[in-house]
C-alpha positions in Angstrom: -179.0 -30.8 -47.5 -180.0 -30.6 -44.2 -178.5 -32.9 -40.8 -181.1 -34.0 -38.0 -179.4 -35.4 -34.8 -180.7 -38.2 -32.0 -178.6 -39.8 -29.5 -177.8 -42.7 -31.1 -177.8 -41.6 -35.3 -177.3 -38.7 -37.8 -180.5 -38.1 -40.1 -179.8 -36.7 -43.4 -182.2 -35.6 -46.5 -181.9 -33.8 -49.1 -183.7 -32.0 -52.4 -184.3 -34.4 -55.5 -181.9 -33.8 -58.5 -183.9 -32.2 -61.4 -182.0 -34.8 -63.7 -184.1 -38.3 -64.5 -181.2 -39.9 -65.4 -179.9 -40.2 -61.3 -180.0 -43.5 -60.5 -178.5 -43.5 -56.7 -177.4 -41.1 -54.5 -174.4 -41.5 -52.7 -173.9 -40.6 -49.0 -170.2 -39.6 -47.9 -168.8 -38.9 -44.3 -166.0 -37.9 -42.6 -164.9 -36.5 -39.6 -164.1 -32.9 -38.3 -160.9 -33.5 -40.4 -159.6 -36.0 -43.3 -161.1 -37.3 -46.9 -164.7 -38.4 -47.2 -165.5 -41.7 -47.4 -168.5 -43.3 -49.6 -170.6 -45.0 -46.8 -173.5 -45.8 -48.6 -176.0 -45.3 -51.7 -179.8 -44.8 -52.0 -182.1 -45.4 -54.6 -182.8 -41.9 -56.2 -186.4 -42.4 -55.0 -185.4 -42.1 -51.5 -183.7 -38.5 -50.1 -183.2 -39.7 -46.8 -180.3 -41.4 -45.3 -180.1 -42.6 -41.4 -176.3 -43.0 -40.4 -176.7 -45.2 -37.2 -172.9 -45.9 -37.1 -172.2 -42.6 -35.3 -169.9 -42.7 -31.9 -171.1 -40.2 -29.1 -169.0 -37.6 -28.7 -168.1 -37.0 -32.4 -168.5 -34.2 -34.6 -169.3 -36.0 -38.5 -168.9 -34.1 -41.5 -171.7 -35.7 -44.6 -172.0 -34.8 -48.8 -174.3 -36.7 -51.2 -173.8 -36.6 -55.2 -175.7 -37.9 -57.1 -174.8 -40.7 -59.9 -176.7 -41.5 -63.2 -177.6 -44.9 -64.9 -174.9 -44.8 -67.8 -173.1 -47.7 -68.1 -170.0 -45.7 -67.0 -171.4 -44.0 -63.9 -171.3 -40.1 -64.0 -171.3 -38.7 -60.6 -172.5 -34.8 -59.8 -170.1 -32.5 -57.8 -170.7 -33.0 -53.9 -173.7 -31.4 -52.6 -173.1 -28.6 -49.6 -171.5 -30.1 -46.7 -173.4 -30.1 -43.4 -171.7 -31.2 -39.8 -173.4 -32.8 -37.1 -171.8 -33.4 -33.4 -173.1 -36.6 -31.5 -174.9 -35.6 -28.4 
């Protein structure tokens, strides 16, 4: 995964999984300390997330997994972690 900053959001993207059964990816965040928290989910055709709720100032830590299409959801082991500071 790889972080790109701006003034005002934290970009994220990210290789495809190699599975075709991922049906979203899901985006977690959290700050220089404490639990990540799911803050949103893309279709698996995007690998891109824009995080615009981002304070200046403030060092955010972000994973993705990905999760599949079963009717119980499977969800991948978090991906490397990147950490992006707020200009």
């Amino acid at each position: 995964m790889l972080a790109l900053r701006s003034l005002s959001s934290d970009g994220l993207a990210w290789n495809a999984s190699a599975s075709p059964d991922v049906a979203v990816y899901a985006v977690y965040r959290a700050g220089e300390t404490g639990d990540f928290i799911r803050i949103a989910t893309t279709l698996a055709i995007t690998t891109v997330y824009l995080d615009r709720d981002v304070l200046a100032g403030t060092t955010y830590r972000y994973a993705i997994t990905a999760v599949d299409s079963a009717r119980k959801a499977n969800e991948s082991a978090r991906s490397n972690v990147v950490s992006v500071r707020v200009p």
